[in-house]
N, C-alpha and C positions, 0 to 999 in steps of 0.2 A: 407281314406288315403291309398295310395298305396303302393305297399311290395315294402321294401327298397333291395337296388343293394348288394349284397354279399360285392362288394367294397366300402365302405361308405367312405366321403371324410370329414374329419372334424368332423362329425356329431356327434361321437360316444364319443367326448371325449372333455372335456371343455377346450377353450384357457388356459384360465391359467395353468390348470393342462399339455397340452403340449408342454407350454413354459416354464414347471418349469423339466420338462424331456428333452427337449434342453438344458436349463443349466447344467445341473448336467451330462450330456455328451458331456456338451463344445462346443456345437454348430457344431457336428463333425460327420459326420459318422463311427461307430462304425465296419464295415466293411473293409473299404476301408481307412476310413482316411481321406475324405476332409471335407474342412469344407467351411461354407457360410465365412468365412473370407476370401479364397481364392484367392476370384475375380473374381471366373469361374461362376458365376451365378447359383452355387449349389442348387438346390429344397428340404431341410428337409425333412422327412415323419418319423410316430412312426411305430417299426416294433415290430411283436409279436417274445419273441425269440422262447417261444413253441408256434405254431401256433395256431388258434384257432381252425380249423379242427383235431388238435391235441390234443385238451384239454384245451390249455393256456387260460389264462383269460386276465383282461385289468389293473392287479393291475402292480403298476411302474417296480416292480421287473421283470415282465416279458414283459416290454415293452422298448426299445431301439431306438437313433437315427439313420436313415438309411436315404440315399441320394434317390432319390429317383431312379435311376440305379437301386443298391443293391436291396434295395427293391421288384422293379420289376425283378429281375432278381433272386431271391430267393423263389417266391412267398410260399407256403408252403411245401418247403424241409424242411427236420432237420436241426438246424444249420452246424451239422456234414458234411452233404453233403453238404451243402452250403457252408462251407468253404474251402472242398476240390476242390470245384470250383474255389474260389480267388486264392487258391496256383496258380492252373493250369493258373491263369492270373498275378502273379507274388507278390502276398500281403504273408508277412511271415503267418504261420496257429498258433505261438503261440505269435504273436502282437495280430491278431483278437480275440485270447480266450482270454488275458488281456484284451482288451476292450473293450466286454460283463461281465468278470468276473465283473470288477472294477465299468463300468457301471448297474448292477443288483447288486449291495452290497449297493451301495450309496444309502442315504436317498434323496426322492424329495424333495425339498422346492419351495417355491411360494418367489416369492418377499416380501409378507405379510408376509413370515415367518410359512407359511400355508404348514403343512408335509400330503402329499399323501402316502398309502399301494400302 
């Protein structure tokens, strides 16, 4: 079997478990604010908020919805930098810390009722 890409696409983490992290951040990116309700054909991705070259792991609490923009566009800064970047593109810097705080408090559940760490 061959070494997997640094960017792994899916693979690392089970549908349910990052359908059940979509819900509990409302189907929203946690950055910026859109959402796949939009219209705009928004692409979801789970973002690490401590990166993993930083330490983070893959438990909920350190995992968040991010459009996939943000995402690529943060790849692993601190959020701190990363956020004074969205200022610099006009998102307020203490909507975005509400929602990572609100999103990293929340318990994940599963449709099943099934609570992920």
């Amino acid at each position: 079997m061959g070494k997997r890409s640094r960017h792994q696409v899916g693979s690392w983490i089970r549908k349910e478990r990052r359908k059940a992290i979509y819900e509990r951040d409302g189907f929203r990116c946690v950055y910026c604010g859109c959402s796949i309700f939009d219209g705009d054909g928004v692409r979801l991705t789970l973002d690490h908020v401590i990166p993993k070259s930083m330490g983070g792991g893959n438990e909920c609490s350190n995992l968040v919805t991010a459009c996939h923009e943000c995402n690529s566009m943060r790849q692993d800064y601190s959020v701190r930098k990363f956020i004074a970047t969205l200022v610099r593109r006009g998102v307020k810097r203490e909507t975005v810390r509400r929602r990572i705080r609100n999103a990293t408090r929340r318990v994940c559940k599963s449709a099943s009722g099934r609570r992920y760490k």
